[in-house]
C-alpha positions as CSV (number, residue, x, y, z in Angstrom):
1,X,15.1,68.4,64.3
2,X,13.9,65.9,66.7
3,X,16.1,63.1,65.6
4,X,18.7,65.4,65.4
5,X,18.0,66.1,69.2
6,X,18.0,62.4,70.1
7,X,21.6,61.6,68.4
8,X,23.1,64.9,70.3
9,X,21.3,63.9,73.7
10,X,22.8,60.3,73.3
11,X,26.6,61.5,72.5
12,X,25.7,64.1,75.9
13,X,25.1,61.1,77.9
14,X,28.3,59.1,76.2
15,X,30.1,62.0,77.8
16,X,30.2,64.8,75.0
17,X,30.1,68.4,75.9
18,X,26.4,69.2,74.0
19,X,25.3,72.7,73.8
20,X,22.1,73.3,72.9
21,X,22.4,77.2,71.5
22,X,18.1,77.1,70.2
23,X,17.2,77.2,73.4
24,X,18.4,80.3,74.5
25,X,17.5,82.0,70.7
26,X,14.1,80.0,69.8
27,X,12.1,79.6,72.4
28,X,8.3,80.1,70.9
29,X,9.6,81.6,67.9
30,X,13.8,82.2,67.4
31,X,14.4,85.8,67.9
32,X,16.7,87.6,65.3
33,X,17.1,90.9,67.3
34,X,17.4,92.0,70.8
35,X,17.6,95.0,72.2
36,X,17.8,96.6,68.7
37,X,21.1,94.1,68.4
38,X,20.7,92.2,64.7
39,X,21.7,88.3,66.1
40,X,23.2,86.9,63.1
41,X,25.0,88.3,60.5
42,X,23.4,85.7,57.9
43,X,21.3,82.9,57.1
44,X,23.3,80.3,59.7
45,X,26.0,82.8,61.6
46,X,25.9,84.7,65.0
47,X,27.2,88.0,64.8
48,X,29.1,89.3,67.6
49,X,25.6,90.1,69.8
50,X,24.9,86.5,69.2
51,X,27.8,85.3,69.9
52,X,27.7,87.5,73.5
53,X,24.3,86.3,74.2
54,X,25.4,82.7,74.0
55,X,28.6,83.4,75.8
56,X,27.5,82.6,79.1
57,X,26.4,79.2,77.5
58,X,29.7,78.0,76.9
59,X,31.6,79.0,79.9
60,X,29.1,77.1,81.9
61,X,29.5,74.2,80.0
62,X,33.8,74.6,79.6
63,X,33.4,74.7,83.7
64,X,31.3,71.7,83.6
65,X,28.2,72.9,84.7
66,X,26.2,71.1,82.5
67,X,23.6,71.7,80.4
68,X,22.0,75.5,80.7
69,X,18.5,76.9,80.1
């Protein structure tokens, strides 16, 4: 994951639009549920509560906010 990191933090400062969804949903350990809300609907996919959660993510980012935590 860390290289992985260090390619998307060098296309972020080329001028890409990064977001950087784990650290909103893994923190110590990547949360599945919240608030009795299942987060994905499988192995790799938000369902719609995940989706929601992130939501604020990306409209920060479309307004050109930046990077959010």
């Amino acid at each position: 994951m860390d290289r992985v990191l260090a390619i998307l933090r060098e296309a972020e400062q080329g001028g890409a639009a990064i977001l950087y969804p784990h650290e909103r949903l893994c923190r110590t350990t990547c949360i599945v549920r919240l608030d009795d809300q299942v987060l994905y609907s499988d192995n790799e996919h938000l369902s719609t509560a995940g989706a929601n959660l992130l939501h604020p993510m990306f409209v920060r980012k479309l307004n050109g906010q930046g990077r959010s935590k």
